[in-house]
C-alpha distance (Angstrom), angle and dihedral (degrees) to the residues before:
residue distance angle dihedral
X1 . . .
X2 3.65 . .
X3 3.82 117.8 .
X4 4.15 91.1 -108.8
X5 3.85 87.5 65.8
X6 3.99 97.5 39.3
X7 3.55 84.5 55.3
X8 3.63 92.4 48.9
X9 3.68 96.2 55.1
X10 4.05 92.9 41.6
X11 3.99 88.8 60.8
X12 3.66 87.9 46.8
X13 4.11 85.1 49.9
X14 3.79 98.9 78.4
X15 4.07 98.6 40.3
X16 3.96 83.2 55.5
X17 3.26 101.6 47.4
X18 4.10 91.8 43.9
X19 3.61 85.9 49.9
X20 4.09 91.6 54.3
X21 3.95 88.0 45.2
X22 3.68 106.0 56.7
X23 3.46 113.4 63.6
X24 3.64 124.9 160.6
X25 3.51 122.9 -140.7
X26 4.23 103.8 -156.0
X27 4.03 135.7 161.1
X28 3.85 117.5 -146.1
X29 3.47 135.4 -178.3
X30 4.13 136.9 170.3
X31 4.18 119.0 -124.5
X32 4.03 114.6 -136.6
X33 3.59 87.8 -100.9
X34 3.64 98.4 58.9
X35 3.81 107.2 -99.5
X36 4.13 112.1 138.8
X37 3.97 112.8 -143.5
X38 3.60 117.4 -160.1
X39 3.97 112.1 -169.8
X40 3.88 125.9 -167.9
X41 4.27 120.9 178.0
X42 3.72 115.4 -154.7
X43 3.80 103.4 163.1
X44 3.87 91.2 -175.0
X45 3.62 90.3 107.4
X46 3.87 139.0 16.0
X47 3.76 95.9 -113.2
X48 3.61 129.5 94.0
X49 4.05 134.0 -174.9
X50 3.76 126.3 -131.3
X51 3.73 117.9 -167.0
X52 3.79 129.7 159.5
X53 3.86 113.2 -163.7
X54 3.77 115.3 -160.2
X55 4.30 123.6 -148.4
X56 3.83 87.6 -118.1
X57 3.49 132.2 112.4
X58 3.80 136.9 149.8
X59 4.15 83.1 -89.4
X60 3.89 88.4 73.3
X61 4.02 91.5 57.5
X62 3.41 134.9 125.4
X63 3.88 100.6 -114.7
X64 3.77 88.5 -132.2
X65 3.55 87.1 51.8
X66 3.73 113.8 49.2
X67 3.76 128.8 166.1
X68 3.58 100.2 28.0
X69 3.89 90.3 119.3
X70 3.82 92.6 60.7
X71 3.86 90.6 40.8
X72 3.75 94.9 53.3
X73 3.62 84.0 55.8
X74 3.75 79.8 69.8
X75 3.74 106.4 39.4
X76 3.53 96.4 50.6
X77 4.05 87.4 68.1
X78 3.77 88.6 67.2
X79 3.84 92.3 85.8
X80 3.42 137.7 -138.4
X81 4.38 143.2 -82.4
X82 3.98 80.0 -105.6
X83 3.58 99.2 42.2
X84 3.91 93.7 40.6
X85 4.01 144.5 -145.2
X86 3.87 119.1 19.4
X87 3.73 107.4 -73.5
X88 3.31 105.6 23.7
X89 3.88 95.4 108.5
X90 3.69 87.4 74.3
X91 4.12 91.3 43.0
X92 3.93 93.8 51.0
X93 3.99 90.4 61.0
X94 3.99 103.0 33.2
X95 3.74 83.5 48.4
X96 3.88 91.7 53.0
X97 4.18 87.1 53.4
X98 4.20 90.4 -101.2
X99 3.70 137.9 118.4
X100 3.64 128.8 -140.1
X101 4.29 134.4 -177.8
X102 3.50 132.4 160.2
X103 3.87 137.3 -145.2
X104 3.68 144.2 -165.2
X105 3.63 132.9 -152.3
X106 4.20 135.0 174.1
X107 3.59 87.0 -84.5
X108 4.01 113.2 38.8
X109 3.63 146.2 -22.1
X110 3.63 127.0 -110.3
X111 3.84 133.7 -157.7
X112 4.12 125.9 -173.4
X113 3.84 139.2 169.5
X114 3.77 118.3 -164.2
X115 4.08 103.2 -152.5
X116 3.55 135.3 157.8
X117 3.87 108.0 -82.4
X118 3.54 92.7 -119.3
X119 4.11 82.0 69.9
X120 3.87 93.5 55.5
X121 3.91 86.4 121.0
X122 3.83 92.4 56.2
X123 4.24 92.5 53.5
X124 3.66 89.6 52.2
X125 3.44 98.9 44.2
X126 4.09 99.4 41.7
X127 4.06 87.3 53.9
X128 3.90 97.0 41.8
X129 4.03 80.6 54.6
X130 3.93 87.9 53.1
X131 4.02 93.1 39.9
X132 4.09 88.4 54.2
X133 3.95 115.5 15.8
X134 3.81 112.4 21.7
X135 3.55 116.2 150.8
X136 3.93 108.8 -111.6
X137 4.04 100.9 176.4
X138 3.49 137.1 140.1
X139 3.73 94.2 -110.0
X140 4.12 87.8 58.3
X141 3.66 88.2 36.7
X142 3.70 92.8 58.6
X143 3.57 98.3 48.5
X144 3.61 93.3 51.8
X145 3.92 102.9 45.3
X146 3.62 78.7 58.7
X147 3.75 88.8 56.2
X148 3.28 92.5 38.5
X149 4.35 95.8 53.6
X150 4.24 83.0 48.7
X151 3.75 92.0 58.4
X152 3.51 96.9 45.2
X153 3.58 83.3 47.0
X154 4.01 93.8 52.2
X155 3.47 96.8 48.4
X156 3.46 118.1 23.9
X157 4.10 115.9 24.6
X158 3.83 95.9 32.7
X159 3.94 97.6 29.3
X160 4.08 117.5 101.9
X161 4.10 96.3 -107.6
X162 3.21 97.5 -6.4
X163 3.56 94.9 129.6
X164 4.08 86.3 69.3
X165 3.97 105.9 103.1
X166 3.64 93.7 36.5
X167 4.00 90.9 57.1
X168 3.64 97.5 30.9
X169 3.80 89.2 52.5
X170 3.94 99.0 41.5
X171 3.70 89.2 64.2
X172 4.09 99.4 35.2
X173 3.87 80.9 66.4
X174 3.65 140.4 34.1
X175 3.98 116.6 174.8
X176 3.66 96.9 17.2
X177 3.90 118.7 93.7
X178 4.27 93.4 -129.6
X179 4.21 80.1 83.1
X180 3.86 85.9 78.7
X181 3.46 119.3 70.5
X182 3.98 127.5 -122.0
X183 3.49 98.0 -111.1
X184 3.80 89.5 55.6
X185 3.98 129.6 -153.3
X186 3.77 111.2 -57.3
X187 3.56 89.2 -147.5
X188 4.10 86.7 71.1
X189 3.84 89.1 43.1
X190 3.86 91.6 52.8
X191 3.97 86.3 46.5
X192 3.40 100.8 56.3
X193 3.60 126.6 98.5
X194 4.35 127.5 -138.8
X195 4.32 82.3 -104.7
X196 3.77 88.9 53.2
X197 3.90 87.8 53.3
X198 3.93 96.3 40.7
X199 3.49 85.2 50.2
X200 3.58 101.6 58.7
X201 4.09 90.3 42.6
X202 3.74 92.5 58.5
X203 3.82 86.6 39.9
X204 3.97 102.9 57.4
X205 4.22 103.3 2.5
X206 3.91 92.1 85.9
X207 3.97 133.8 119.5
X208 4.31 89.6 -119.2
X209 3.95 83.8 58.3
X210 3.83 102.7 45.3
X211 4.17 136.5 69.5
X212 3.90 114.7 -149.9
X213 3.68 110.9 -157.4
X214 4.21 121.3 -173.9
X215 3.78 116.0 -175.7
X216 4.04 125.9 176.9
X217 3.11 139.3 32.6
X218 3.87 104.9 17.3
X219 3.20 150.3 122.3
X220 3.84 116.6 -118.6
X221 4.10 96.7 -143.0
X222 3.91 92.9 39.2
X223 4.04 91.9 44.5
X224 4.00 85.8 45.5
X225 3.41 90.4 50.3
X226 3.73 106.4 45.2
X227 4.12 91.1 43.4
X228 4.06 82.7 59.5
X229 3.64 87.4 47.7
X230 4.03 101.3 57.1
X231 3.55 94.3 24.5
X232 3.83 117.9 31.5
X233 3.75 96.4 74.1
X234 3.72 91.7 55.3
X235 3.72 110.7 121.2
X236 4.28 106.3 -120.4
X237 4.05 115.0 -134.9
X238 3.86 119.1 -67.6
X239 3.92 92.0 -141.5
X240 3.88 139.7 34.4
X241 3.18 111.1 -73.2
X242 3.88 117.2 -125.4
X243 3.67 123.5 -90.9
X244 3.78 120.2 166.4
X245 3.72 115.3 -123.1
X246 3.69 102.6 -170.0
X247 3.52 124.9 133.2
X248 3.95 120.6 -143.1
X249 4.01 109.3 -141.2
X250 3.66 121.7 -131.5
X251 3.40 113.2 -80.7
X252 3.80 103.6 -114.2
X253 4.01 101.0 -157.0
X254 3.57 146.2 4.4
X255 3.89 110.3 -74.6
X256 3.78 121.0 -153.3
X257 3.94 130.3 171.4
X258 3.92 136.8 169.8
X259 3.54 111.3 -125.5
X260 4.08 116.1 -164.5
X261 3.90 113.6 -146.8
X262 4.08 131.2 157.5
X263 4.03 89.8 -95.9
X264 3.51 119.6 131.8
X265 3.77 94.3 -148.2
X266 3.61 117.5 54.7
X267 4.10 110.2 -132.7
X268 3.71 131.5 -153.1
X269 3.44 112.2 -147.3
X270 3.95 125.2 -172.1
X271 3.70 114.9 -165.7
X272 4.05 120.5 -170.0
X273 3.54 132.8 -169.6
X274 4.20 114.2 -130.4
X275 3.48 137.7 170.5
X276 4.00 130.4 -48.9
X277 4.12 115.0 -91.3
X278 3.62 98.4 -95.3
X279 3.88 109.9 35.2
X280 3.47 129.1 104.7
X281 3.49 104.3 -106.4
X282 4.07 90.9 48.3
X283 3.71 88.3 71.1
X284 3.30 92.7 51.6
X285 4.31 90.3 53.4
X286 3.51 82.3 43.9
X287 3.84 92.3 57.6
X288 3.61 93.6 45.1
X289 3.55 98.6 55.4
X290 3.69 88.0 50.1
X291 4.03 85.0 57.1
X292 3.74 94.1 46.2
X293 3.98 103.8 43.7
X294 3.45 111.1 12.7
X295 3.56 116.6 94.6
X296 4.12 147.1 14.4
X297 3.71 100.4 -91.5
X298 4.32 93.1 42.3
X299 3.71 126.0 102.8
X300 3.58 97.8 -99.4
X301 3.83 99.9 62.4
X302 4.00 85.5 28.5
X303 4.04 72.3 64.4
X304 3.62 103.8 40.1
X305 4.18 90.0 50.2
X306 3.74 87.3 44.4
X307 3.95 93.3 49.0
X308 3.93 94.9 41.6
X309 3.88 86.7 58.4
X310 3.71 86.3 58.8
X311 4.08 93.1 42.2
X312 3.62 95.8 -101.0
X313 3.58 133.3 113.0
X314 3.62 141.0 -152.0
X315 3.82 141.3 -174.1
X316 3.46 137.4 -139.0
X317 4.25 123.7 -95.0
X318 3.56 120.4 -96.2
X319 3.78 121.2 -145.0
X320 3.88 111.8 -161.5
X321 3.71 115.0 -151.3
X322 3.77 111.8 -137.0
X323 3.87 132.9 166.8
X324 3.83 93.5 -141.7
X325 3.67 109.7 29.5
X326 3.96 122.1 -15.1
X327 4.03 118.0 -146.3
X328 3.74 120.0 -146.7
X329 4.11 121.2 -145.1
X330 3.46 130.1 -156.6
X331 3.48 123.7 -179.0
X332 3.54 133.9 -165.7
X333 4.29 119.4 -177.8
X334 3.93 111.8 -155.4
X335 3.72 124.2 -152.9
């Protein structure tokens, strides 16, 4: 064995013996109306993590209506008649010593507070008021577009390369809806009228669309029995719930564009399409990219070191983690 391959298989030592090490012991069931529950005890510490994560991502839009996945992710902060006044969501759990965020990706949406375990009851009963009686109205809806406009501002249009995914991914695919980006056009937002947002609440915001998971320190038949409570009498969705069925073709050639930003160093950026999350071969992707960028002694920062001796500079590989079809980034920043 020559000394490239022994070091190939020594990298690989510590992912497969992490791998072998941290197994998760967990309980799940499924509620007559649909909802999955996923339950994991870890007594270690007197905290414990609620998160509900909802099959919805800005794949199942309307392509005349894009980013309303990522800006329910907002709206659905702004309470409920039970849980009270705008903002008090966020109060209920910071005043209970927890934490709680949200994020949404092509694929689904996912909500979590971090609370003392003794506050179990609060999680589950602050996202069964989101699952069933959120308020989705215009005075909400107007504060958040807002919101919405000065992230997209913050990140994408006035952020150094920022623009990268969004043109990468517009010309990696054509029919299917991962060539919009999460955060959506704000022209559709601003377009869109309080039915168009009720609509898509009753459409995807429903217990036969969502996953609950608790983990800490809990007790299986108490956690079982107080999910049942808050959530088991929640109606599940009167129709099918939308799942695009659209089939990317093959890309046929290599595709390559100049895009002109306000960047002072021009970027080359190489994006790939791999496997789905799930299948075989995406674990293996997965796995390389761990080889390639992750780490001090790994080619990738071998590179970057090499590269910034020279006055050029390089980041790491991104691997995007999508249901359908996954795209891999690399990007290289020349001097």
């Amino acid at each position: 064995m020559n000394n490239k391959m022994l070091y190939f298989w020594l990298s690989l030592l510590p992912v497969m013996l992490n791998a072998q090490m941290n197994k998760i012991d967990f309980e799940e069931f499924t509620l007559d109306n649909g909802l999955h529950v996923i339950l994991h005890q870890d007594n270690s510490t007197p905290i414990v993590a609620v998160s509900v994560m909802y099959h919805v991502g800005s794949k199942n839009e309307n392509p005349d209506r894009t980013g309303f996945a990522h800006f329910f992710e907002h709206l659905l902060f702004e309470g409920s008649e039970n849980i009270g006044g705008r903002g008090q969501y966020d109060k209920f759990v910071e005043k209970a010593g927890g934490t709680l965020n949200a994020n949404t990706t092509y694929d689904r949406t996912f909500y979590f507070e971090i609370l003392p375990s003794n506050q179990l009851e609060l999680g589950l009963w602050l996202e069964s008021e989101r699952m069933l009686h959120a308020k989705v109205e215009q005075a909400g809806v107007e504060t958040q577009r807002e919101v919405v406009k000065e992230e997209r501002r913050q990140r994408i249009d006035n952020q150094p390369y920022g623009s990268i995914l969004e043109q990468s991914l517009k010309r990696a695919y054509t029919v299917h809806p991962y060539r919009w980006p999460v955060i959506g056009s704000m022209e559709h937002l601003n377009a869109a009228q309080e039915k168009d947002y009720k609509q898509f609440y009753a459409d995807f915001y429903r217990p036969d669309n969502a996953i609950v998971s608790i983990a800490g320190d809990i007790d299986y038949v108490s956690a079982k029995a107080l999910v049942t409570k808050y959530f088991g009498t929640i109606p599940k969705g009167k129709k099918p719930i939308y799942r695009p069925k659209i089939t990317e073709p093959a890309m046929a050639k290599e595709v390559r564009d100049t895009i002109y930003d306000n960047i002072q160093l021009p970027a080359v950026v190489q994006t790939y399409r791999i496997p789905a999350q799930g299948t075989p071969d995406y674990y293996a992707v997965s796995m390389l990219g761990q080889l390639l960028s992750q780490g001090e002694s790994l080619p990738v920062y071998t590179g970057l070191w090499l590269m910034n001796s020279k006055k050029h500079y390089l980041w790491v590989i991104f691997l995007w983690d999508w249901k359908i079809r996954g795209s891999r980034l690399h990007l290289a920043s020349l001097k």
